[in-house]
C-alpha positions as CSV (number, residue, x, y, z in Angstrom):
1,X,-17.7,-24.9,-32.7
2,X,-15.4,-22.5,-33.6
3,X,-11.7,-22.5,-33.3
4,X,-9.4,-20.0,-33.3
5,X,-5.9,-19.3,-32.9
6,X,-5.3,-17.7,-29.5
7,X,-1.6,-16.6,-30.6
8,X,-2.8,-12.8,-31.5
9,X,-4.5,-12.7,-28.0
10,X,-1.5,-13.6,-26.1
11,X,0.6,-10.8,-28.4
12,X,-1.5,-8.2,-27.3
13,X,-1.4,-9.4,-23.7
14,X,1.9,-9.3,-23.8
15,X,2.5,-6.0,-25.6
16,X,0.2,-3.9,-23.2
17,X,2.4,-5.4,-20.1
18,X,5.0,-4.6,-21.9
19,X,4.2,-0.8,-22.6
20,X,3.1,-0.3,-19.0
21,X,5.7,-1.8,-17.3
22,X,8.2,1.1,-18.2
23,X,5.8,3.2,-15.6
24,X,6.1,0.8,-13.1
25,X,9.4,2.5,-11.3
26,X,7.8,5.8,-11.6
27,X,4.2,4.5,-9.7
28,X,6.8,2.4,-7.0
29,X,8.4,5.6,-6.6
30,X,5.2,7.7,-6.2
31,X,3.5,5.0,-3.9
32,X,6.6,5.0,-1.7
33,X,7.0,9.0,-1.4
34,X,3.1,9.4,-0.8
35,X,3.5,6.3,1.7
36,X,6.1,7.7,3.7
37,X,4.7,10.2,5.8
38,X,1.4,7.9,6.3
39,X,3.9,5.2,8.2
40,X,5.5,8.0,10.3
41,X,2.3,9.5,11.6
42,X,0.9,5.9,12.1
43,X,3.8,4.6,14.2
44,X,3.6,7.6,16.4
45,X,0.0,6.7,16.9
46,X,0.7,3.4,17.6
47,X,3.3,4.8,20.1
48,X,0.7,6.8,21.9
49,X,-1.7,4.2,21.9
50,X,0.2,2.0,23.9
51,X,0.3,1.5,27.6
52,X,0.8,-1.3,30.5
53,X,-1.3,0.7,33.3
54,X,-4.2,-1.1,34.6
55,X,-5.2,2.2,36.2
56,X,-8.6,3.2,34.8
57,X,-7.8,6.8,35.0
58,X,-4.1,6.5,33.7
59,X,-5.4,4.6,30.4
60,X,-7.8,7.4,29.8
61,X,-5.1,10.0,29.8
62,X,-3.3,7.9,27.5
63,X,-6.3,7.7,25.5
64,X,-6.8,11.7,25.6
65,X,-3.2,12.5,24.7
């Protein structure tokens, strides 16, 4: 069985994290900005999509529009 010292793993680990991590505010920021407009036209879906008629004929206009 071999045995090895798992220090040199964990330094690499540790030192990749460490490099990426200084792009992390820069990929938040993208993410956000790129997310943005997605919500907006999402929530004015979900606006359109809602209704309390029973009416057959008055939920498929709400389903045309």
């Amino acid at each position: 069985m071999f045995f090895f010292s798992k220090a040199p793993i964990a330094t690499a680990l540790l030192n990749l994290r460490k490099y990426y991590c200084q792009f992390l505010p820069a990929a938040d920021n993208r993410i956000a900005a790129l997310r943005n407009p997605i919500e907006k036209d999402l929530k004015n879906f979900v606006k359109i999509a809602k209704w309390n008629d029973i009416n057959f004929y008055a939920v498929k206009d709400s389903i045309a529009k």
